[in-house]
C-alpha positions, 0 to 999 in steps of 0.5 A: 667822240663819246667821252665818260665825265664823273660829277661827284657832288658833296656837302661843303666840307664846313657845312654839317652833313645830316645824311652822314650824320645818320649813317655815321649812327647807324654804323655805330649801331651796327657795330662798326665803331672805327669809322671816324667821319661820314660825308654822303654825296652824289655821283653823276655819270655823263656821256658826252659827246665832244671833240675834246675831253677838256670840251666835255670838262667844259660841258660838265663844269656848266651843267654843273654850276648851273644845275647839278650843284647847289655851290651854297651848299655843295662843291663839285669834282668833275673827272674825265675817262678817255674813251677807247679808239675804235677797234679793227675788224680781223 
């Protein structure tokens, strides 16, 4: 089955983001000054194909250490949609 895995990456909660530090500015430049804090991050969308959704977890989870984040800097949530069964002809 082809599952749908979202990889959101972002900036350790303890570490400065430069990137929302910059939004965050032109917001306030904008006018829109209820906006408290800003994180800018990556999402990362996967098809899959897999047995299971916890395989295509598991598949995420490795490209995700090995490549997608940089765990010094970043830490990663990984979501999985369950695909739709396969629809009967009428």
């Amino acid at each position: 089955m082809i599952y749908t895995v979202q990889i959101k990456v972002m900036p350790l909660k303890e570490l400065l983001d430069p990137q929302g530090k910059a939004v965050m500015s032109g917001l306030v430049n904008m006018g829109l000054t209820g906006v408290e804090d800003v994180r800018v991050g990556k999402n990362i969308s996967l098809q899959v194909n897999a047995d299971s959704a916890d395989q295509a977890k598991l598949m995420a989870e490795e490209a995700s250490k090995k490549l997608l984040a940089n765990p010094v800097m970043e830490y990663f949530e990984i979501s999985c949609e369950t695909p739709n069964p396969p629809q009967a002809e009428s």
